[in-house]
Residue, then its C-alpha position, 0 to 999 in steps of 0.5 A: x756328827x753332821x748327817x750332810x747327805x740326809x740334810x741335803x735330802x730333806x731340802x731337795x724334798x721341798x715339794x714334800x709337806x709331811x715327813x716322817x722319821x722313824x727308827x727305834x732310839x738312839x738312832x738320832x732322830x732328835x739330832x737329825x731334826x736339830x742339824x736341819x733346823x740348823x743348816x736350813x733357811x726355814x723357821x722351825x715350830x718345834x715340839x717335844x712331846x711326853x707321856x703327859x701329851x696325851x690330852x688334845x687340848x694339851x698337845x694342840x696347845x702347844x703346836x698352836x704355841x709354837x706356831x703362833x711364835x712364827x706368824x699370830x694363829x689368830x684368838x680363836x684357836x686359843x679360845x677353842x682350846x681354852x673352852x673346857x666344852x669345845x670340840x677337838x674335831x669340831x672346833x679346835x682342829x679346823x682352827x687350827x688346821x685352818x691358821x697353819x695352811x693359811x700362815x704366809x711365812x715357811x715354816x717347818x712344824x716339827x713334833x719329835x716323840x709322837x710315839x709317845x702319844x696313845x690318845x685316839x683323839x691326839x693322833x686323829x689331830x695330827x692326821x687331820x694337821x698332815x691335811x693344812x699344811x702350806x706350800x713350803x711348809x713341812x710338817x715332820x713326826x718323829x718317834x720309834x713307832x710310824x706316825x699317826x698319819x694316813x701314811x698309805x694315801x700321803x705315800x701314793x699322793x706323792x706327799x710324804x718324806x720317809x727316813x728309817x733305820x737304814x737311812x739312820x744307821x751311820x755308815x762305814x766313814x760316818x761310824x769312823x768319824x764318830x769315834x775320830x770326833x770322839x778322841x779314838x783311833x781305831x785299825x780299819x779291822x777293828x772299826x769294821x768289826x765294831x761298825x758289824x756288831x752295832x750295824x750302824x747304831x748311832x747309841x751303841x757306837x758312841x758308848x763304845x767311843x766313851x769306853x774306849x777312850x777310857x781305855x776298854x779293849x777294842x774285842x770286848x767292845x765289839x763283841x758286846x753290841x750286837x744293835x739291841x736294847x738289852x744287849x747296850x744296857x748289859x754293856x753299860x753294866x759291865x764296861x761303862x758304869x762299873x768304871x765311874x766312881x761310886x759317888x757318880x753311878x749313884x747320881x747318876x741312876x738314883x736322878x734317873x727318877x727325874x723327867x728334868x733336873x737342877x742342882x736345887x732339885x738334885x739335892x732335894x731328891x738325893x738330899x746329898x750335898x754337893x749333888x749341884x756341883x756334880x751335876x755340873x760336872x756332868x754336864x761338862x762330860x761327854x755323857x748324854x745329858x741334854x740341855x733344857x735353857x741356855x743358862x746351864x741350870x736344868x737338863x734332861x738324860x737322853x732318853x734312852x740312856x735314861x731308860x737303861x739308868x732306870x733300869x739299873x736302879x730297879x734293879x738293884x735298889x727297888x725301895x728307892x724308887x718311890x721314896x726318891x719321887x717323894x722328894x721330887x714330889x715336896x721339892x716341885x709342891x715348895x716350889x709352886x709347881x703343884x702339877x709336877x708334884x701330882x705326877x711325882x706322887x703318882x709315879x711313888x704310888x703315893x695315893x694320898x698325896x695324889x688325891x689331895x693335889x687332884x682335888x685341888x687342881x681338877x676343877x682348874x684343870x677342867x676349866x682350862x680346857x684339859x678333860x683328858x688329862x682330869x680323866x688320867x687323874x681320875x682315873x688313877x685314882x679310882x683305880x687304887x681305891x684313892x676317892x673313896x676317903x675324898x668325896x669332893x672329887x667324886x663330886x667334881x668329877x660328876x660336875x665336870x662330866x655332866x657340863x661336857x656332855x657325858x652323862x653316863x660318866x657324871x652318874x658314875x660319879x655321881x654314885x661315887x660321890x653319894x657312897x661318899x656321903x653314906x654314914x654308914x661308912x663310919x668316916x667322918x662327916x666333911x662340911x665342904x664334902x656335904x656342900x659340894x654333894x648337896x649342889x652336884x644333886x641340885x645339878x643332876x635333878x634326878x628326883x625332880x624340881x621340889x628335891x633340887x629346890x630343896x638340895x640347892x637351898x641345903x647347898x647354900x646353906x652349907x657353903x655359907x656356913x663353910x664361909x664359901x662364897x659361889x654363884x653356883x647355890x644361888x643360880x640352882x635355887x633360882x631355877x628350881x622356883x622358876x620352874x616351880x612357877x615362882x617367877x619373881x622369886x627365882x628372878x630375884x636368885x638369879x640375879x644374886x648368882x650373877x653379883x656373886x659370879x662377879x663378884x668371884x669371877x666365875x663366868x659361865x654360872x654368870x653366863x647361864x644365870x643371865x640366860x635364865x634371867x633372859x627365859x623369864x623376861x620372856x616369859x613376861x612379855x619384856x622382850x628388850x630387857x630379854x635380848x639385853x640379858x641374851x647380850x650380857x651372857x653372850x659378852x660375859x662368855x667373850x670376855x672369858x675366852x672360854x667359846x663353846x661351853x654349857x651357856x653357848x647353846x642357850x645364849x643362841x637359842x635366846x638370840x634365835x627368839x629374839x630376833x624371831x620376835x623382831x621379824x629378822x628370820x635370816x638372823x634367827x636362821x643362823x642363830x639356829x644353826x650354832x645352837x643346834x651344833x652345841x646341843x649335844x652339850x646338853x643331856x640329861x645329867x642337866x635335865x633342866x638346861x637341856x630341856x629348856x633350850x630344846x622348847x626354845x628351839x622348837x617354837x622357833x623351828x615351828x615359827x619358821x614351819x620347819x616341822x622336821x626339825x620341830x618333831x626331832x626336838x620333840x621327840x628328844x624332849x620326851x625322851x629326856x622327861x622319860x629319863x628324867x620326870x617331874x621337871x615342873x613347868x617345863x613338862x606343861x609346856x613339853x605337853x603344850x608344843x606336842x599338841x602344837x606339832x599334832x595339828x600339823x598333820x603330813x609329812x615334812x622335808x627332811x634335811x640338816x636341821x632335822x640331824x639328831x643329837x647322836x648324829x650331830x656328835x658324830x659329825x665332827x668324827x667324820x672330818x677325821x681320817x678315823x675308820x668306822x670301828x675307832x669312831x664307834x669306840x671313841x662314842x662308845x658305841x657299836x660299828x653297826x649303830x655308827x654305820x646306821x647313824x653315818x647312813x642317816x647324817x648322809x640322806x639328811x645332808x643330801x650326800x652320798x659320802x663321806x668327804x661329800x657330807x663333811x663338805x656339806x655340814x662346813x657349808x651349812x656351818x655345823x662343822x668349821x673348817 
């Protein structure tokens, strides 16, 4: 039915940017957002959010998406949300935060479900979002819990529409027009009876119409509402579902397994036929099946009414459950959709289906720029004991973390991935198992150059054999002689990772080993063909879409050099700041990468006599050579710049190029609405180490607080937005 009076509220609240609907379900949120979007002038960005949502780069995807169908947000936010390494708050919401406050043309953002959303990093997204909307715009959330929104400061700012359950629950004349609309008549005594019991909600009013208009007593019906979850699902039992027809209750609860369905998947799942035919039948009854396309081929159950569905089939055929998801999970891998067949075998429980499709698609995952969601696999794995007899995803996993950042995650995997190749475990040997397990060695470096050297070449080896072919051995082969001193040899490998990388399109290896090509041509004195490697890897990383990733940092740190060398400081200033932002990318679970770009950014530091910087650098190389010794030539030349450093005696100006690698990880959390204690659990650290950090970012910034700080890093470029 239409909700005229809440409609009209909305659209006289036009000076309000958020609004806020919360109830628990059924109360019509969802019907309520589709009659504005109906009656109202406005463009309308919808998006439907579930449990899978639980990734930033996931969900930001899809508002970016939606928004981008009402005005183009522009490449960059698409490229940040592509790039596996980019920065949720660094990056991707000031981009996208910026294109919606900048978009021209009226639109209402409208995410309904946001109570499914738990993941820290999403709901922090979304309060930063409430801050960009344009005048004339709307941003509403909808879910049974409040928003992720900063709900005190929008209310007293005057900013923030709020709907509840009271302005949800159907009225006296509205609950009468339900059941009117619905084929029943009800006595003025009878209706005020029922519209008592339910108090108004809209789900417990419209399964009494459906049992009434089947013929149900009117004091049975109202004696069984009573406003709670429980209470309807008892109801559905006892007066609704007992009176369909045996063919139709099994449908209805054993399809309840379903996050969507079609006649082809019905079959499949309850390898019934005819299950098409019933399905369509259904679609044209008044039960609560909600349409996916205009074509009548895929829906969905109202989600409450899929809940109590469920709930029946628990109860009363427990052993379906994951035999049914099964037959989801075949039908979704037959169809090409491997993805909805890993959650399907995750919701059966089915550990070795799941481990073979997430070692099959995780890399891909990561690659696209979808850590969290790789984190939810792995992690459900791991928890049921379902990587142990796959080493390969251990391996991933390890690589994954140590290119974004996270080194103490990638060692955890990296263990896992060692147990995996342990011969005592009495499994047999996997040939692609040894390959991966022998380049993730070679990537972590954990027992110095002559055992990378050695691990690569063994990694090269077994992918050739396994008729394997990956830049990746080539590119670790190349480094180690480079750093063992054999220029020309380790050139020559490098230069096979980049064919190869072309070759199997495998652009940031491609990207790295350029910059590495770039390293050694410097360290020959041949500057230009230097800066035209630094051009080529910069270009290749364009190309790919893929923004911040492991090679960002070092193609700016060569592009800093070069242009030192050139004469041009400004340009090597500016080059400064973008590498500085992107070195937390680089720890020491890539001791090599890490150590490197920070050399390179101390003689520039040095070379422009910013010694505050030159001696953070430093003293985060010794640090990284402490964790990680025996990295050839780059500890001579680590020896080579302290000395260089000790002979600048006094004390230095301190400011924003002397923020440490902890501190530039922090920055971007700042720009969040997020309190001390959930930024500290976010990085995994205590709130007194992140209030000492905070106290330091601030003096180095010259800011005072908060909001000055966040100011002043956009200003000087460390944060966008």
């Amino acid at each position: 039915m239409l909700r005229s009076s809440l409609i009209d509220r909305l659209a006289r609240d036009d000076l309000r940017p958020v609004v806020s609907v919360v109830a628990p379900a059924g109360y019509g949120k969802t019907t309520l957002l589709s009659q504005w979007a109906e009656r109202t002038g406005q463009t309308f960005a919808w998006v439907s959010v579930d449990e899978r949502d639980n990734d930033p780069k996931v969900l930001l995807t899809y508002v970016a998406q939606a928004l981008d169908r009402v005005q183009p947000v522009g490449q960059r936010v698409f490229d940040a949300l592509a790039s596996p390494a980019s920065s949720v708050h660094g990056s991707v919401v000031p981009r996208l935060g910026a294109a919606f406050a900048a978009m021209t043309a009226p639109v209402v953002l409208v995410l309904d479900d946001v109570h499914l959303l738990n993941n820290p990093e999403c709901r922090a997204a979304l309060s930063v979002l409430a801050d960009h909307v344009p005048p004339g715009s709307r941003l509403a959330l909808a879910g049974r819990d409040e928003p992720p929104l900063p709900v005190a400061r929008l209310r007293a700012g005057g900013k923030l529409t709020e709907i509840g359950v009271g302005d949800l629950a159907l009225t006296h004349a509205e609950a009468a027009s339900l059941l009117r609309t619905a084929g029943v008549m009800l006595g003025e005594a009878e209706l005020a009876e029922l519209h008592q019991r339910t108090e108004g909600w809209p789900a417990g009013l419209y399964l009494a119409a459906l049992y009434l208009r089947e013929g149900g007593a009117t004091p049975g019906a109202a004696a069984s509402f009573g406003g709670g979850d429980r209470l309807v699902s008892e109801y559905v039992e006892s007066e609704f579902l007992v009176r369909i027809s045996p063919r139709q209750r099994e449908f209805l609860t054993r399809t309840a397994v379903l996050e969507r369905m079609c006649g082809p998947l019905c079959e499949a799942v309850l390898e019934l036929p005819g299950s098409a035919a019933t399905l369509a039948d259904l679609a044209g009854s008044d039960l609560p099946l909600v349409p996916l396309d205009r074509r009548g081929q895929w829906y969905r159950y109202h989600h409450l009414f899929r809940d109590m569905l469920l709930a029946e089939l628990e109860r009363l055929e427990p052993e379906l459950l994951p035999v049914l998801r099964r037959r989801a999970a075949a039908w979704w891998l037959q169809d090409g959709l491997p993805e909805e067949a890993l959650e399907y075998f995750m919701a059966a429980g089915d550990v070795g289906g799941a481990a073979v499709l997430v070692e099959q698609l995780g890399l891909s995952a990561y690659h696209q720029g979808r850590r969290v969601t790789v984190q939810r696999w792995l992690g459900w794995l791991d928890d049921r004991g379902g990587i142990e007899s796959h080493p390969v995803i251990a391996v991933h996993a390890a690589i994954i973390f140590a290119m974004t950042g996270r080194p103490a995650e990638a060692e955890r995997w990296a263990q896992v991935a060692g147990r995996g190749q342990d011969p005592d475990v009495g499994r047999h040997a996997d040939p692609a198992a040894g390959a991966w397990a022998a380049l993730l060695r070679a990537i972590l470096c954990q027992d110095g150059i002559g055992r990378m050297r050695a691990d690569a070449d063994e990694a090269a080896h077994r992918f050739a054999a396994e008729d394997t072919a990956t830049p990746a051995p080539a590119l670790y082969q190349g480094l180690a002689r480079v750093l063992s001193g054999d220029l020309g040899s380790g050139d020559a490998y490098l230069a096979d990772a980049v064919r190869i990388a072309e070759k199997t399109a495998v652009p940031n290896v491609m990207a790295i080993a350029l910059c590495e090509r770039a390293l050694v041509a410097m360290a020959s004195n041949q500057w230009e063909e230097a800066e035209a490697f630094a051009g080529q890897a910069r270009a290749t990383v364009r190309r790919a879409g893929t923004g911040e990733s492991l090679a960002t940092p070092l193609i700016c740190v060569l592009r800093a050099r070069t242009a030192l060398h050139r004469g041009d400081a400004p340009a090597a200033g500016q080059h400064l700041v973008h590498a500085q932002r992107l070195r937390v990318l680089l720890t020491y679970s890539i001791p090599h990468f890490a150590v490197q770009a920070r050399i390179e950014l101390t003689r520039v530091h040095l070379a422009l006599a910013d010694l505050a910087a030159a001696r953070t650098l430093m003293r985060e190389i010794d640090e990284l050579l402490r964790r990680r010794p025996g990295l050839g030539t780059l500890a001579d030349e680590a020896e080579a710049l302290r000395a260089q450093l000790a002979r600048h005696r006094g004390s230095a100006v301190i400011g924003a190029s002397a923020l440490t690698a902890a501190e530039l990880h922090l920055l971007p959390l700042l720009s969040t609405h997020l309190p001390v204690a959930e930024i500290a659990a976010e990085l995994f650290l205590s709130p007194h180490t992140i209030k000492s950090q905070m106290q330091s970012t601030y003096r180095k910034l010259d800011a005072s607080t908060r909001d000055q700080a966040v100011t002043r890093a956009r200003e000087l470029g460390l944060l966008e937005g």
